[in-house]
BAFIMI-493849 format. One record per residue (C-alpha): residue in one letter; x negated, y, z. Coordinates in steps of 0.5 Angstrom, whole numbers, plus 500, padded with zeros to 3 digits. Example, Ala and Ser with C-alpha at 12.3 -4.5 7.8 and 13.67 -1.06 7.14 Angstrom:
<nodes>
A475491516/S473498514/
</nodes>
This chain:
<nodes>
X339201633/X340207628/X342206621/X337209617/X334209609/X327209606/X329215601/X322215598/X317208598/X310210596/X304204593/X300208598/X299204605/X295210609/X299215607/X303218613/X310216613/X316222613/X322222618/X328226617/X333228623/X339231620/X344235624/X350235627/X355233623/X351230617/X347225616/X340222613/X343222606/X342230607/X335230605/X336227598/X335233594/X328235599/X325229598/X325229590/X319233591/X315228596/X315222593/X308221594/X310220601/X313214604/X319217607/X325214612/X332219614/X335216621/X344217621/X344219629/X349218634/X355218632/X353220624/X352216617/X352209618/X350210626/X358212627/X359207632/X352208635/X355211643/X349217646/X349220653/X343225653/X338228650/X333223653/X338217650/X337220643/X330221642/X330213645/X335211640/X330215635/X324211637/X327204638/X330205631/X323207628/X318201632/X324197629/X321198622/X313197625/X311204624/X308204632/X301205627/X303209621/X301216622/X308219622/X311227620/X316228624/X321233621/X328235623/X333240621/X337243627/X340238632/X335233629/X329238630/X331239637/X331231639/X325231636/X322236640/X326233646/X322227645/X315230643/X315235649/X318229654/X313224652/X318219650/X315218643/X309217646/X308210643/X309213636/X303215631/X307223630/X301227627/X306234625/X312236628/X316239624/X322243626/X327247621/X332251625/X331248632/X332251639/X327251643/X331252649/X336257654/X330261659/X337262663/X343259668/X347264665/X346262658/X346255659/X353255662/X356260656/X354255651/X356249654/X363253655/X362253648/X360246647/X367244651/X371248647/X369246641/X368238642/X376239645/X378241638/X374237635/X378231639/X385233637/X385238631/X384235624/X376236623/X377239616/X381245620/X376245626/X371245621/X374251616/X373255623/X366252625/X363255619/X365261620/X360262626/X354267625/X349262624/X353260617/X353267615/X349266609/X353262606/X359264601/X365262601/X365257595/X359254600/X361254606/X369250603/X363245600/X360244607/X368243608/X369238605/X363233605/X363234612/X370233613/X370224613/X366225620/X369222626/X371228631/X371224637/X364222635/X362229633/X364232639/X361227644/X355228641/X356235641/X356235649/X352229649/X345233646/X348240647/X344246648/X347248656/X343241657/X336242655/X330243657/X326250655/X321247651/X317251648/X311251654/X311243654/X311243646/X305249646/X301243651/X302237647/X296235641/X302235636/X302240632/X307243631/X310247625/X317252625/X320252618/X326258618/X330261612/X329268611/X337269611/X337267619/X337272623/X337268629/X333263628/X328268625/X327272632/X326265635/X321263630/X317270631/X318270639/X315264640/X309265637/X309258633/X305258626/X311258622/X314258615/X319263611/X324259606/X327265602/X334266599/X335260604/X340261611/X341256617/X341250612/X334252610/X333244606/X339245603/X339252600/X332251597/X330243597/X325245593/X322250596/X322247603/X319241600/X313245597/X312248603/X312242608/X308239602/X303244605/X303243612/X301236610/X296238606/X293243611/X293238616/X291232612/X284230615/X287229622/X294225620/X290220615/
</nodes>
């Protein structure tokens, strides 16, 4: 089972639960400052595969991530809580896996929120560019110090917002991880070995809702392409939890609000 921390407990018993997925190289701890703003609500992070408290835990697939996810929370008697679903990159896309595959069928998820996720390569041809990527960088993150691997990993376009007084404190906080687990789960989940999700997750009954920094390019696009109803976090880039906890806290608060009637 996963490792995993009630950030927030509420007096409440009908309220719907919250579970947070971080992403890669993270862990549940990752939420504390968002959910400062959520407390009328139960709340519940997860360490994935290889992250936190879940370092030990092995991870093959997608399919076994979002299993590990399940079991994790049936495992705390949530299979009747209504559940929101929120995950942040890595996070978003197991909870996508496992909402499109049918695989959290036996859990209560009422509102999939998704921040910064991947909804799929459309080609063969980007699959195989991004699991060279993914090779490369797992290679690495097997042999090299994982500080020095991760003074590179920042410098992606992805993490362009950020600063360099930033990104040296991603640098640092994230440096404990362990790199043969951050790259087994890095080919384990890899973006090469998903499916494209996003006609599967438009034909489920779960609402789903997309949450993307304004300083995100890519993930702006994927947002606007995709059709989905979506959020904007301003001055926030990738990390859109991290950047403005509170403004992202506020903005699920109001998808939680605006769905309230179908998750109590």
């Amino acid at each position: 089972m996963l490792s995993s921390r009630f950030l927030t407990r509420s007096d409440q018993p009908d309220r719907p639960v919250l579970v947070f997925l971080h992403g890669l190289l993270g862990s549940g701890a990752d939420w504390l400052d968002c959910v400062q703003w959520l407390q009328a609500y139960p709340c519940i992070a997860l360490d994935l595969p290889g992250h936190g408290g879940s370092r030990a835990v092995g991870c093959h697939s997608l399919d076994q991530a979002a299993g590990l996810v399940r079991d994790s929370l049936l495992k705390h008697s949530l299979a009747d809580r209504p559940l929101v679903l929120t995950g942040y990159s890595l996070g978003a896309r197991i909870a996508m896996h496992g909402v499109a595959s049918g695989l959290f069928a036996p859990l209560n998820i009422r509102l999939l929120a998704v921040e910064g996720g991947h909804v799929g390569l459309s080609s063969k041809e980007e699959q195989v560019v991004r699991w060279r990527q993914d090779c490369r960088w797992a290679r690495r993150f097997r042999r090299e110090p994982v500080d020095a691997v991760l003074t590179d990993w920042y410098q992606q376009p992805v993490f362009s917002s950020l600063n360099h007084a930033q990104k040296q404190s991603l640098v640092d906080c994230r440096s404990d991880n362990l790199g043969s687990g951050v790259a087994a789960m890095l080919l384990a989940t890899s973006l090469a070995r998903q499916a494209y999700l996003l006609n599967a997750l438009k034909s489920q009954n779960v609402p789903l809702h997309y949450f993307y920094g304004g300083h995100d390019s890519k993930f702006s696009r994927m947002a606007n392409d995709s059709q989905l109803p979506a959020t904007c976090i301003a001055h926030a880039g990738h990390n859109a939890h991290k950047e403005q906890p509170q403004a992202f806290a506020m903005a699920l608060r109001r998808q939680l609000n605006q769905h309230l009637e179908t998750i109590l």
